[in-house]
Phi, psi and omega in degrees: 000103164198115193284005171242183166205163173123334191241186190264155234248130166250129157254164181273138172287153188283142160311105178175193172316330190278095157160157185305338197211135162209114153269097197260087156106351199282142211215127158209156200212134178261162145263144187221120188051055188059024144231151183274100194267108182284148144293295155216186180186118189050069189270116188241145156201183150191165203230151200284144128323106180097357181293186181202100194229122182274098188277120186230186190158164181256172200314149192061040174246004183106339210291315186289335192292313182291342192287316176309286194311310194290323185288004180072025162298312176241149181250176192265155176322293163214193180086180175194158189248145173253134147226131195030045160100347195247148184285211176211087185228015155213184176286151182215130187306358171266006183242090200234151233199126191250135187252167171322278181281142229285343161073338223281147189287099180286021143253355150301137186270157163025270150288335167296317166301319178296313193249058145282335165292317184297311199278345190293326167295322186118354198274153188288168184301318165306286192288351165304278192297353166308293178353282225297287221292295233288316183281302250246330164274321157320285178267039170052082197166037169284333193274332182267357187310342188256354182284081160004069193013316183260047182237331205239179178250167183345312189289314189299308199284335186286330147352281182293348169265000163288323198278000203262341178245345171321291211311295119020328173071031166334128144302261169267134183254130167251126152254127181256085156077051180299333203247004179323308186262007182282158172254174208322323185303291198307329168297331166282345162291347168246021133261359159258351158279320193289301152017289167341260179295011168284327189256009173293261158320355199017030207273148142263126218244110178249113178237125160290123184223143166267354188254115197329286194298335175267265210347292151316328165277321191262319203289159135299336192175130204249163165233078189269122216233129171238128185260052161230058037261145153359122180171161181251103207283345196187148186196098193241110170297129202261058226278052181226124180296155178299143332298160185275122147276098192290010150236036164304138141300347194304306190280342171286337214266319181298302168305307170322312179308301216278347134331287178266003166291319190296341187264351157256008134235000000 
């Protein structure tokens, strides 16, 4: 499927066994007031080493949920998440999960927050601070490194809390709606940064968005989940080259697709 052209032809992996991250069959359901709420049920995909997959989808449709499952918050009903062949069955330090809200230790400063994970680990000091300074010129906030989480603004903190799970070298990051509340300059300046660095790290990235146009911007390859009945409405390679110019026909063709698939289900 590809409503843009100009960029190299991707296909989407087939759902099944094969592949670096697989959700093979998984179904989970909550109870809520005495009823039993399906999330999705025998939700299969599977995503590549190094993919970058964006997950949308309308509200109740599972996107947070699933993101809890790869990260082994939560486990699935039935079914089962595989990462590189072994099962996903806790939280793991190859999973490292950047949230809506900015998480960050309001009494660390800056730099203490990126390399709080690095001491946790053991590591000596000298490579702590190369590190540290190595993120901190990435994301531009060498000048701010001394500063306190309620010293900086919004942008400046999800900045930091990107380089704060970068830094750990994850396999895989789940983002969940990081840049949701930011405004229109600064979200795009922290998708051309998260972008950056994903193609930096080659780490594989399951980013959650309720937003059509980031989708499109950032993925390789979108994934769109509808809950009536629970199911993946669209599993699409996003086929446009890097950096994206979002007034391509390439990139209206692509936003359009992902339009009226949510508005016919």
């Amino acid at each position: 499927m590809n409503p843009g052209s100009g960029g190299r032809t991707q296909q989407s992996p087939a759902p099944g066994r094969n592949g670096f991250l697989v959700v093979d069959g998984a179904s989970k359901a909550f109870e809520i007031d005495g009823r039993r709420i399906r999330v999705f049920e025998n939700l299969r995909f599977t995503v590549s080493r190094g993919e970058f997959l964006c997950i949308t989808g309308r509200s109740g449709c599972g996107k947070t949920t699933l993101l809890n499952m790869v990260a082994g918050f939560l486990a699935p009903d039935s079914g089962m998440l595989t990462l590189d062949g072994e099962p996903i069955l806790r939280p793991g330090p190859d999973r490292c999960v950047v949230f809506q809200q900015d998480a960050l230790f309001p009494w660390l400063t800056v730099r203490e927050n990126i390399a709080f994970g690095l001491k946790v680990r053991g590591w000596e000091a000298g490579r702590i601070r190369e590190t540290v300074d190595r993120y901190l010129d990435i994301i531009g906030l060498g000048d701010f490194q001394n500063h306190l989480p309620r010293e900086i603004s919004g942008g400046m903190k999800q900045r930091v809390s990107l380089a704060r799970v970068l830094v750990l070298e994850p396999r895989v990051l789940l983002v969940d709606e990081p840049f949701a509340s930011l405004d229109a300059r600064t979200r795009t300046e922290m998708q051309d940064l998260l972008a950056s660095l994903w193609a930096e790290t080659n780490c594989t990235v399951l980013f959650v968005t309720h937003d059509i146009e980031e989708a499109v911007a950032m993925a390789d390859r979108v994934l769109v989940l509808e809950p009536s009945p629970p199911h993946v409405c669209l599993d699409v390679a996003i086929s446009l080259e890097r950096p994206r110019d979002r007034e391509a026909s390439g990139f209206t063709g692509f936003r359009r697709l992902l339009q009226e698939t949510l508005r016919q289900d």
